[in-house]
Biopython code that builds the backbone (N, CA, C, O; Angstrom):
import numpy as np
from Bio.PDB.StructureBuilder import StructureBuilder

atoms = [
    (1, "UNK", "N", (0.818, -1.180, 0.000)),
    (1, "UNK", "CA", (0.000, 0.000, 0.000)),
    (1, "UNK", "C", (0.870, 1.256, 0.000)),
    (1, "UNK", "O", (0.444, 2.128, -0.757)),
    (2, "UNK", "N", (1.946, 1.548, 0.642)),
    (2, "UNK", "CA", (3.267, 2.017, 0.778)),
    (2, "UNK", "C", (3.325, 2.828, -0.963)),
    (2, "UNK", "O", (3.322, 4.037, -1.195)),
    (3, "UNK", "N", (3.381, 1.515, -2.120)),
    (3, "UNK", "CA", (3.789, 2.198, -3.339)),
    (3, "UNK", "C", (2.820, 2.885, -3.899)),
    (3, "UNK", "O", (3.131, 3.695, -4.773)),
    (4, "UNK", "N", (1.392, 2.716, -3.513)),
    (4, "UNK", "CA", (0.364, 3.066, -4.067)),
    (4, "UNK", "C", (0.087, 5.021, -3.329)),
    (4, "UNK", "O", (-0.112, 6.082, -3.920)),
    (5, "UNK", "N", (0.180, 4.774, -2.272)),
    (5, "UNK", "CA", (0.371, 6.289, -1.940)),
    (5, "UNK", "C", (1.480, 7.015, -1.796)),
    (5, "UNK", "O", (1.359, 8.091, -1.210)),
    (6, "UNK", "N", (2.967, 6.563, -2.346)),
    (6, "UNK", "CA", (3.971, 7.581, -3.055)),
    (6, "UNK", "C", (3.487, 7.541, -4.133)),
    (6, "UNK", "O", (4.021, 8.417, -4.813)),
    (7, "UNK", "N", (2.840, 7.066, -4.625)),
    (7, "UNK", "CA", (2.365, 7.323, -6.314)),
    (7, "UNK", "C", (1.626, 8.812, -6.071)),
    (7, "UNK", "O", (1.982, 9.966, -6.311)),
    (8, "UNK", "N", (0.611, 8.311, -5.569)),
    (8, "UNK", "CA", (-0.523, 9.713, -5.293)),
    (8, "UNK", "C", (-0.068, 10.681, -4.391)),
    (8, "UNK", "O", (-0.817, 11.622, -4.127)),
    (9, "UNK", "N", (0.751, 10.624, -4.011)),
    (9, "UNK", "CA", (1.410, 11.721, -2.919)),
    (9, "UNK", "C", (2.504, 12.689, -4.397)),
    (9, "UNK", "O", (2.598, 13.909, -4.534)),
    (10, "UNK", "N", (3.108, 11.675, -5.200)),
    (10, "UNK", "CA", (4.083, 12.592, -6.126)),
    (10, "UNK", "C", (3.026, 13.254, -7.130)),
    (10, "UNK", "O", (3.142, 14.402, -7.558)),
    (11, "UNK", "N", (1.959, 12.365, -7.458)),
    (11, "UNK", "CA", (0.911, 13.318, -8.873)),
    (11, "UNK", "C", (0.583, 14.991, -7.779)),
    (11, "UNK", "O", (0.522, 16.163, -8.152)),
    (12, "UNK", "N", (0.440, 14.380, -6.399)),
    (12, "UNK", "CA", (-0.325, 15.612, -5.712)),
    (12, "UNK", "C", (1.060, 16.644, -5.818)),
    (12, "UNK", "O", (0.847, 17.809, -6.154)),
    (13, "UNK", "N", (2.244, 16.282, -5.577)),
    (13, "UNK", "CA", (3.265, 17.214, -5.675)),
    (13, "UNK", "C", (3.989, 17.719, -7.388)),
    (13, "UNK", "O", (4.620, 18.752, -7.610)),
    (14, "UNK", "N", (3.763, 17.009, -8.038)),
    (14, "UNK", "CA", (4.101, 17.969, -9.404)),
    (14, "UNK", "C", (2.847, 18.274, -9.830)),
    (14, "UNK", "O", (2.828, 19.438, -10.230)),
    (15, "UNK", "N", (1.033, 17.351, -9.981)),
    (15, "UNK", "CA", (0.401, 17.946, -10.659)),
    (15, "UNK", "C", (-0.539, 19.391, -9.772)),
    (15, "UNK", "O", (-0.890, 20.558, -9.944)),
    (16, "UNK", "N", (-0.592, 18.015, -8.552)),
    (16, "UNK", "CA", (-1.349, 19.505, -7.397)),
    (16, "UNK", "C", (-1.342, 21.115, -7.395)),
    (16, "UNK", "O", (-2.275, 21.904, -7.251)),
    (17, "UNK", "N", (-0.340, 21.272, -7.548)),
    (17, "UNK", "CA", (-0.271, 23.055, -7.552)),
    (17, "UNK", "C", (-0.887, 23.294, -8.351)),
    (17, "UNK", "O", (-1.832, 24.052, -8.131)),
    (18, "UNK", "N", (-0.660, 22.746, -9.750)),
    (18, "UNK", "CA", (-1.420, 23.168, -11.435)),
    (18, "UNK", "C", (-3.230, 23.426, -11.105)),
    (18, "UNK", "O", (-4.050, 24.329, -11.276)),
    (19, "UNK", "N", (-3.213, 22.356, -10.674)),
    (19, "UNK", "CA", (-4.638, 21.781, -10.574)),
    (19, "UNK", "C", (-5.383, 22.759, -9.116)),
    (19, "UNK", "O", (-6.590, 22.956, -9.256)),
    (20, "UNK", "N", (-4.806, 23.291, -7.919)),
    (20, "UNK", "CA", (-4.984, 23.428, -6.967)),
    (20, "UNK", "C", (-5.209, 25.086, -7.494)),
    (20, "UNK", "O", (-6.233, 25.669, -7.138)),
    (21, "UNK", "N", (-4.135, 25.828, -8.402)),
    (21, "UNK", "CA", (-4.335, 26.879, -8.723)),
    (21, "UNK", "C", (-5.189, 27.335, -9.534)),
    (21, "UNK", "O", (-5.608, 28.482, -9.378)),
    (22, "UNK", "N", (-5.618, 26.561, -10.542)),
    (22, "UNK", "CA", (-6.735, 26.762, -11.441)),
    (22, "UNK", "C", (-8.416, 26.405, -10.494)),
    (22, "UNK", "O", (-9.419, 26.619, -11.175)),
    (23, "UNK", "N", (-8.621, 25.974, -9.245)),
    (23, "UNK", "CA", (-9.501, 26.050, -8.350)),
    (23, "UNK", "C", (-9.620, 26.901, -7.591)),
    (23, "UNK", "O", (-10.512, 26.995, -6.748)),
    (24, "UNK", "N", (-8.448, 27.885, -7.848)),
    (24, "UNK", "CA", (-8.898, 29.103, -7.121)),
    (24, "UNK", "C", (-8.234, 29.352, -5.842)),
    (24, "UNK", "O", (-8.389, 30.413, -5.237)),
    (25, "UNK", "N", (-7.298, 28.139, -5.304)),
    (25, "UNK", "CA", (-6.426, 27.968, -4.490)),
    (25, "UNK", "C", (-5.217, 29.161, -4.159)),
    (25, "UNK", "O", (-4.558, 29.466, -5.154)),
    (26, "UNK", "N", (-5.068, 29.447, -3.641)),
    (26, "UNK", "CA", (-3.727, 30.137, -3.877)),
    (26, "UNK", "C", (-2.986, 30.333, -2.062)),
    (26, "UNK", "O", (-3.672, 30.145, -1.057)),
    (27, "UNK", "N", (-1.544, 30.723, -2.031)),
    (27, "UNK", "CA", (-1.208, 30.853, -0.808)),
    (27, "UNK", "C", (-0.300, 29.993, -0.172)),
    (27, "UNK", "O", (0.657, 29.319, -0.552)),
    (28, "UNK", "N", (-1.118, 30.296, 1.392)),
    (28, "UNK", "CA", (-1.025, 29.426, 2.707)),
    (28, "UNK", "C", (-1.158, 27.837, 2.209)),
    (28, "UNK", "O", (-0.360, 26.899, 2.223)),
    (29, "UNK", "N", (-2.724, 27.994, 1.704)),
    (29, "UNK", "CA", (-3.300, 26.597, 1.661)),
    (29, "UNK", "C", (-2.585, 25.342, 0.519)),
    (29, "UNK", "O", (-2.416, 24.123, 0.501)),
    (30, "UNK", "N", (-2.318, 26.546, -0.368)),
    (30, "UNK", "CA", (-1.388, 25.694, -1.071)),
    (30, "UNK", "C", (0.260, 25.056, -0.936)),
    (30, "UNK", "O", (0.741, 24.005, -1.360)),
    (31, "UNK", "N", (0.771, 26.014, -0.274)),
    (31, "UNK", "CA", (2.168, 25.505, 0.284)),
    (31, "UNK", "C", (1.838, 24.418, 1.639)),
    (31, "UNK", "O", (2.590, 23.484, 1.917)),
    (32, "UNK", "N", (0.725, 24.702, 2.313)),
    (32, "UNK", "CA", (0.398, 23.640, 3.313)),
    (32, "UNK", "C", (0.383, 22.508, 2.718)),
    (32, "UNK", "O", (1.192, 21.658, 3.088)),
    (33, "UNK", "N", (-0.790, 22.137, 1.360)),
    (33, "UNK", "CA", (-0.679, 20.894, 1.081)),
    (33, "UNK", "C", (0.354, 20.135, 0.412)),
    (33, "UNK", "O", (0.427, 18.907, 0.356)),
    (34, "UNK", "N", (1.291, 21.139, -0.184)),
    (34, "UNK", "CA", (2.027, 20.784, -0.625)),
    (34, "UNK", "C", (3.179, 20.080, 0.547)),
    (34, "UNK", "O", (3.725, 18.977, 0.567)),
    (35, "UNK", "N", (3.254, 21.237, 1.460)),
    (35, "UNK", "CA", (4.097, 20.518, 2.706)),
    (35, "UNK", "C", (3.783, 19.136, 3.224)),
    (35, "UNK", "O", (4.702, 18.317, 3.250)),
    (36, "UNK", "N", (2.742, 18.841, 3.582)),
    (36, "UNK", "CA", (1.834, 17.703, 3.600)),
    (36, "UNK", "C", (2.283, 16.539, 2.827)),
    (36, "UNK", "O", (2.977, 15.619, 3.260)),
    (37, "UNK", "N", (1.744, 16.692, 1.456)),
    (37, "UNK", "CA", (2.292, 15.889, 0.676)),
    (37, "UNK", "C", (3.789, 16.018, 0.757)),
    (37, "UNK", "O", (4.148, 14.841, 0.721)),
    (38, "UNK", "N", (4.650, 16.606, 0.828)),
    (38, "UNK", "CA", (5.912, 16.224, 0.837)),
    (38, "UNK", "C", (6.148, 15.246, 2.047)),
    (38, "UNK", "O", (6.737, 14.200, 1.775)),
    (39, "UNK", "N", (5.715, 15.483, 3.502)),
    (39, "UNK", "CA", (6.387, 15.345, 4.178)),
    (39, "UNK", "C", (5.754, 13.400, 4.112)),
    (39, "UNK", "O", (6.542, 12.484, 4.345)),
    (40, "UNK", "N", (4.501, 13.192, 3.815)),
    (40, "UNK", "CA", (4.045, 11.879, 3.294)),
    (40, "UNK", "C", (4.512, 11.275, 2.684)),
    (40, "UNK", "O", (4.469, 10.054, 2.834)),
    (41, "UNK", "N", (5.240, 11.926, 1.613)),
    (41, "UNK", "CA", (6.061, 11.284, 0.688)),
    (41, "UNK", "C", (7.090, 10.681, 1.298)),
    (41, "UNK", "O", (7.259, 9.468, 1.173)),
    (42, "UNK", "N", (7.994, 11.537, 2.116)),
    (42, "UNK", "CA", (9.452, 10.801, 2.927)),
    (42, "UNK", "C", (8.747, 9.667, 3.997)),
    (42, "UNK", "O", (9.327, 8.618, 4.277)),
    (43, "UNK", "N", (7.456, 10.024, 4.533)),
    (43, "UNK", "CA", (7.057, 8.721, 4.978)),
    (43, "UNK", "C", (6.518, 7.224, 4.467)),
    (43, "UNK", "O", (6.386, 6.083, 4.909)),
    (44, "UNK", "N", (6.403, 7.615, 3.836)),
    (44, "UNK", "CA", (5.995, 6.470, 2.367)),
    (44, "UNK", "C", (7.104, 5.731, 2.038)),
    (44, "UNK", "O", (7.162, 4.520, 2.250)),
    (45, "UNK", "N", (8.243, 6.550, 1.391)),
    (45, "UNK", "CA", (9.589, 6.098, 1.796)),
    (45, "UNK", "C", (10.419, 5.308, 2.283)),
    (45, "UNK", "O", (11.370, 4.601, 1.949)),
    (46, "UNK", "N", (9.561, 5.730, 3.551)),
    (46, "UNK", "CA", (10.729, 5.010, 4.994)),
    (46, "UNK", "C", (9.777, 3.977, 4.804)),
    (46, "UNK", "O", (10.390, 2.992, 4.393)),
    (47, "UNK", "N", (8.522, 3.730, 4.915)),
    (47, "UNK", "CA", (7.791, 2.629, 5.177)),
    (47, "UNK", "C", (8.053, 1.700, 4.325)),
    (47, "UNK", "O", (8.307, 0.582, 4.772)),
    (48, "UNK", "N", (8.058, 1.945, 2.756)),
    (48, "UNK", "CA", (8.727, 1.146, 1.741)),
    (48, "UNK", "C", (10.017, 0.277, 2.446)),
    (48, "UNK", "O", (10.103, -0.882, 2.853)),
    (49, "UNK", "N", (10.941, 1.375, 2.388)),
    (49, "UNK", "CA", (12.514, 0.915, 3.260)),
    (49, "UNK", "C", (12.205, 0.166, 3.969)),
    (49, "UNK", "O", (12.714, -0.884, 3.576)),
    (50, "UNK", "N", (11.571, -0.034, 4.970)),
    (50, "UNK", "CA", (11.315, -0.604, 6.507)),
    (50, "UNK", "C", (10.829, -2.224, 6.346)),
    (50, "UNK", "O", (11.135, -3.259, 6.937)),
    (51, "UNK", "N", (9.760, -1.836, 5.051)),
    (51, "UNK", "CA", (8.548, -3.503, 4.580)),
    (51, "UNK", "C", (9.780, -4.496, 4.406)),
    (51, "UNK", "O", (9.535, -5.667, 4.697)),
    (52, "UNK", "N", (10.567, -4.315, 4.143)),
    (52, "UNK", "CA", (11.940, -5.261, 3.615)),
    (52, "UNK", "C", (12.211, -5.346, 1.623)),
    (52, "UNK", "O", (11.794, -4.675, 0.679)),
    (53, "UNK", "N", (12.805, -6.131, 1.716)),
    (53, "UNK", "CA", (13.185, -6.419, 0.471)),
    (53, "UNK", "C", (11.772, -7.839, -0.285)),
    (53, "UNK", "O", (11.422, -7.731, -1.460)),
    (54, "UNK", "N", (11.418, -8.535, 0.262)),
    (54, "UNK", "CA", (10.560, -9.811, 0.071)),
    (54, "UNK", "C", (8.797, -8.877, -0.087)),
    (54, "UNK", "O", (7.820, -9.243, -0.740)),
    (55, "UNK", "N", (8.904, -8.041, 0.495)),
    (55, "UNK", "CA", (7.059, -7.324, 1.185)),
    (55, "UNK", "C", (7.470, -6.212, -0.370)),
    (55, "UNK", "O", (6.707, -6.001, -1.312)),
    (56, "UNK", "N", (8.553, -5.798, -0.233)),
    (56, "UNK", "CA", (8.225, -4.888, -1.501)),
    (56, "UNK", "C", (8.595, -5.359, -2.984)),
    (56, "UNK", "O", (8.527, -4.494, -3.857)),
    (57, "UNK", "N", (9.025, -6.799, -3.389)),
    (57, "UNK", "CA", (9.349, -7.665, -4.586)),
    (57, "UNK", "C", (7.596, -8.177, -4.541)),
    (57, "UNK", "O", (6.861, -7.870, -5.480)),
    (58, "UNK", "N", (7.196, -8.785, -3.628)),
    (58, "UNK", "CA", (5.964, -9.135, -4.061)),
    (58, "UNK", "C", (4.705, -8.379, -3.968)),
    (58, "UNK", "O", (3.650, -8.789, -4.453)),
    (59, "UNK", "N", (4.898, -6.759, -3.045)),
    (59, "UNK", "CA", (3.841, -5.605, -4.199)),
    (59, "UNK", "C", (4.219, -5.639, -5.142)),
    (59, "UNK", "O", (3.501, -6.287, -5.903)),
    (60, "UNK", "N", (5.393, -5.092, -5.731)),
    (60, "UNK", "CA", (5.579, -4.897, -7.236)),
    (60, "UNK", "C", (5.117, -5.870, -8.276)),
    (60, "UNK", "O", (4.504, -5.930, -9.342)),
    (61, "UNK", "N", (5.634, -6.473, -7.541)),
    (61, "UNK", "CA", (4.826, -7.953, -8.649)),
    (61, "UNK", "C", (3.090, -7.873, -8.333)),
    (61, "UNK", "O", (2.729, -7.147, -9.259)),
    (62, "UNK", "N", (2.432, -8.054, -7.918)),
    (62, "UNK", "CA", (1.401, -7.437, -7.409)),
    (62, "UNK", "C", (0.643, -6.429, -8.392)),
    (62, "UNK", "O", (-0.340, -6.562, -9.121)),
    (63, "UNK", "N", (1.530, -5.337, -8.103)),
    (63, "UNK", "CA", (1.382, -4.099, -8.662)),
    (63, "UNK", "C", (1.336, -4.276, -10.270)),
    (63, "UNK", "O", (0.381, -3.897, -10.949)),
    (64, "UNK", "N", (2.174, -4.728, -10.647)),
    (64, "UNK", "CA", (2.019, -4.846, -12.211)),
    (64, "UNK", "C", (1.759, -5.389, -12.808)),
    (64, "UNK", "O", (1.964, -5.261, -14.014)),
    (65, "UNK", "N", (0.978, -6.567, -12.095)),
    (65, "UNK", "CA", (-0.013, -7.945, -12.348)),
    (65, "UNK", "C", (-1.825, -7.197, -12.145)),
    (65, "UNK", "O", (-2.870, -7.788, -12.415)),
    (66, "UNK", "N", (-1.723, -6.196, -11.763)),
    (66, "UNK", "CA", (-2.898, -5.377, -11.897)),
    (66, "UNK", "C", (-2.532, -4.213, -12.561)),
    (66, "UNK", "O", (-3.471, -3.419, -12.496)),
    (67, "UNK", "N", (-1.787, -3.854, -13.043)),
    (67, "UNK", "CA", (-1.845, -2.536, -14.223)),
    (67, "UNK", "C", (-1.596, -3.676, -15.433)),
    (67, "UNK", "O", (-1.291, -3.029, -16.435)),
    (68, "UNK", "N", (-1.601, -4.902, -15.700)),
    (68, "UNK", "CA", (-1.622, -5.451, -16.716)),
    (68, "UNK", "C", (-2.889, -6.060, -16.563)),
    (68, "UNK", "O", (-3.231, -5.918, -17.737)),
    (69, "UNK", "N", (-3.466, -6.399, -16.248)),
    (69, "UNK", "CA", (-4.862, -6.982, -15.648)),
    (69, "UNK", "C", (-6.114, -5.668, -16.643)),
    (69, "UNK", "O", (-6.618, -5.908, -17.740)),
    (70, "UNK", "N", (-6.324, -4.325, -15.792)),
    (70, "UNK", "CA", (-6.466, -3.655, -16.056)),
    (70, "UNK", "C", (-5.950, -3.006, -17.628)),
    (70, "UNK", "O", (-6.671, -2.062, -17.952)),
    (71, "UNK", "N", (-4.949, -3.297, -18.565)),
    (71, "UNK", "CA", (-4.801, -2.746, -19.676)),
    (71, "UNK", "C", (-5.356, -3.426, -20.713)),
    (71, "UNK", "O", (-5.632, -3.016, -21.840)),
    (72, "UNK", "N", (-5.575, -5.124, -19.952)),
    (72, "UNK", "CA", (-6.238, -6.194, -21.033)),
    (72, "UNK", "C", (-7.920, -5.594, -20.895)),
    (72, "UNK", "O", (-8.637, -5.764, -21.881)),
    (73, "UNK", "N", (-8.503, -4.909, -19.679)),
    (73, "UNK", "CA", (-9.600, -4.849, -19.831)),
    (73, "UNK", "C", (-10.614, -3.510, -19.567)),
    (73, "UNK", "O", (-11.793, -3.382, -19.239)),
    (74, "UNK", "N", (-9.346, -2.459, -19.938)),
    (74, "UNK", "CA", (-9.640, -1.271, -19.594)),
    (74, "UNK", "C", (-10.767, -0.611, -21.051)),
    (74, "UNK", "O", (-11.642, 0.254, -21.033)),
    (75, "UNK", "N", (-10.210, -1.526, -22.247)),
    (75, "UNK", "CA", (-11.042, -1.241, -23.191)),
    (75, "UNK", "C", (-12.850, -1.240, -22.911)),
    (75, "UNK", "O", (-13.639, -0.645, -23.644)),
    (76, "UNK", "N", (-13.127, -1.819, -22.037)),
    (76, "UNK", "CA", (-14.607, -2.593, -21.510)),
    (76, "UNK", "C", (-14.958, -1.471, -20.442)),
    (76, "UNK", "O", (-16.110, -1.481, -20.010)),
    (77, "UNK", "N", (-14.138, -0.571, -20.007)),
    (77, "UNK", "CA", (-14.773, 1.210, -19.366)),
    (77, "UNK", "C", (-14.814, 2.520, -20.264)),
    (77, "UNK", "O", (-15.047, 3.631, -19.788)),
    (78, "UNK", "N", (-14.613, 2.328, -21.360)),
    (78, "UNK", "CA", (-14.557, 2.927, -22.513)),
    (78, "UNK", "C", (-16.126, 3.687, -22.445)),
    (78, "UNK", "O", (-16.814, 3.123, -23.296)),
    (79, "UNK", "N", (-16.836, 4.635, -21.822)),
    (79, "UNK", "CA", (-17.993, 4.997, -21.944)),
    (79, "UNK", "C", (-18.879, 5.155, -23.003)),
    (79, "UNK", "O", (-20.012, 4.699, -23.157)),
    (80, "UNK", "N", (-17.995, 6.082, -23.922)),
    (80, "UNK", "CA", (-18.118, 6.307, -25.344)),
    (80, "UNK", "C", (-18.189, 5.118, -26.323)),
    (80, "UNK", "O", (-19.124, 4.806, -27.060)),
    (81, "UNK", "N", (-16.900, 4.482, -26.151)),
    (81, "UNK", "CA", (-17.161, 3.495, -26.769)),
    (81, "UNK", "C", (-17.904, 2.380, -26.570)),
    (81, "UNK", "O", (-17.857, 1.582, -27.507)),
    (82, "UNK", "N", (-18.759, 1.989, -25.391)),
    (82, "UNK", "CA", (-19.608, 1.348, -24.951)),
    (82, "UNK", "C", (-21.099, 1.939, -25.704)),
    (82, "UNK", "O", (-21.746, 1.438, -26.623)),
    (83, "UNK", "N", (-21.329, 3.127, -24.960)),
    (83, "UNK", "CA", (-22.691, 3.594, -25.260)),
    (83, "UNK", "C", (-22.399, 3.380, -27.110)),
    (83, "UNK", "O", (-23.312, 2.669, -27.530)),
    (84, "UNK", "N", (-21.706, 3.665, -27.934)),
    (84, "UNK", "CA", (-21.422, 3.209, -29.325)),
    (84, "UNK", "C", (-21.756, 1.963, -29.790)),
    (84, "UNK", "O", (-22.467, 1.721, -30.766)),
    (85, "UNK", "N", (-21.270, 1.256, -29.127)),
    (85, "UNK", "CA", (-21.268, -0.379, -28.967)),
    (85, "UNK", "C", (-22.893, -1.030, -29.253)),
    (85, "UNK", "O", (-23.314, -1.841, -30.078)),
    (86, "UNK", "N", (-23.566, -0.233, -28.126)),
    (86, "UNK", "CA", (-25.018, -0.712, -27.696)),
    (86, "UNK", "C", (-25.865, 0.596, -28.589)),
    (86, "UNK", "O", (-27.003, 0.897, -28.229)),
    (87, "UNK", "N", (-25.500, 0.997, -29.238)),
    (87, "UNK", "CA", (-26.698, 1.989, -30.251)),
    (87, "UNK", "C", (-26.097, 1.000, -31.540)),
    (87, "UNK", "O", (-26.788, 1.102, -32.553)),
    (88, "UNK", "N", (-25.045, 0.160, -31.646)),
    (88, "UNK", "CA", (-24.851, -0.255, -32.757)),
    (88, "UNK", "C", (-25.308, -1.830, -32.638)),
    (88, "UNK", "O", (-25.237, -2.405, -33.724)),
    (89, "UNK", "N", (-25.668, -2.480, -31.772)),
    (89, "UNK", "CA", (-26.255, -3.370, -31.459)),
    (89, "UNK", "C", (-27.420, -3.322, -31.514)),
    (89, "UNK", "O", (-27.778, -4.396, -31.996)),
    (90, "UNK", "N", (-28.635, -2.444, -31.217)),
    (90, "UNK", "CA", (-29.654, -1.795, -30.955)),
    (90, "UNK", "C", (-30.165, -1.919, -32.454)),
    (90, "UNK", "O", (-31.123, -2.546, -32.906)),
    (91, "UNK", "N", (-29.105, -1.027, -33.152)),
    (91, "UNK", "CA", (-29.539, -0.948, -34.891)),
    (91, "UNK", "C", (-29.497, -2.221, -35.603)),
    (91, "UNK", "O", (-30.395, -2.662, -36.320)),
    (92, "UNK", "N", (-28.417, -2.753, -35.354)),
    (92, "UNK", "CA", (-28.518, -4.331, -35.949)),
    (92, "UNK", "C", (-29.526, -5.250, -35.385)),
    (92, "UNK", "O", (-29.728, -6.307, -35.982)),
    (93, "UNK", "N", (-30.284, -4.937, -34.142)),
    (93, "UNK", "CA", (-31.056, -5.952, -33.729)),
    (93, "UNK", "C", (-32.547, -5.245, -34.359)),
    (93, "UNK", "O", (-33.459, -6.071, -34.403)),
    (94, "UNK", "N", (-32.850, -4.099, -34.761)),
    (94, "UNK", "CA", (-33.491, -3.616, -35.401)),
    (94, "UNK", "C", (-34.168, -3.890, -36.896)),
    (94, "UNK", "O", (-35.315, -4.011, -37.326)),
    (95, "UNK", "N", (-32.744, -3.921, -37.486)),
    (95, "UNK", "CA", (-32.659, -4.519, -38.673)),
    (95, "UNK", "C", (-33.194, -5.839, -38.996)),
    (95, "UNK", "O", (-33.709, -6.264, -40.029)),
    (96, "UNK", "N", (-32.958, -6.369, -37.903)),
    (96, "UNK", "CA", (-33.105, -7.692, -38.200)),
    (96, "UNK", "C", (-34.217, -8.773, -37.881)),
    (96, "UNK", "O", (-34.090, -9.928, -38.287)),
]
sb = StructureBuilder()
sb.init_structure("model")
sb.init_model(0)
sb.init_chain("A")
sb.init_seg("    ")
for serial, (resi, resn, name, xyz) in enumerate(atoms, 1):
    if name == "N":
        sb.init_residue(resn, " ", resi, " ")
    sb.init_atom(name, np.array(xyz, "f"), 0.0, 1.0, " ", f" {name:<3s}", serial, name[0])
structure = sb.get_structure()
């Protein structure tokens, strides 16, 4: 769980500001979260460090046994191309 929130802790630290400033954010609140997220990040870190070498070989493996999981079947959340799918099914069952 460790790799999964340095993931989202680094999008919050390079994309966050972008995103935080175009909401109207500005300041205090934004260097806070940013502090935040940084300081999560070095804890994320250490916790990684700490899981051992065996706890973090078999997230990773883990980990990329579900971003491959997910790429075989990410086509099937396709909204657009779904609702497409079923107006073109719809017409052929029409037709027919």
């Amino acid at each position: 769980m460790s790799v999964l929130q340095l993931t989202i802790l680094t999008a919050v630290n390079m994309m966050g500001s972008g995103i935080m400033k175009a909401a109207g954010h500005e300041g205090s609140e934004l260097s806070k979260t940013k502090f935040v997220a940084f300081v999560a990040s070095i804890y994320s870190l250490y916790a990684c460090y700490a899981s051992g070498f065996d706890a973090m070989t078999y997230g990773a493996l883990v980990t990329f046994l579900g971003w491959t999981l997910y790429g075989l079947t990410s086509y099937r959340f396709d909204l657009k191309k779904a609702k497409a799918d079923n107006e073109a099914t719809g017409a052929a069952k029409e037709a027919a």
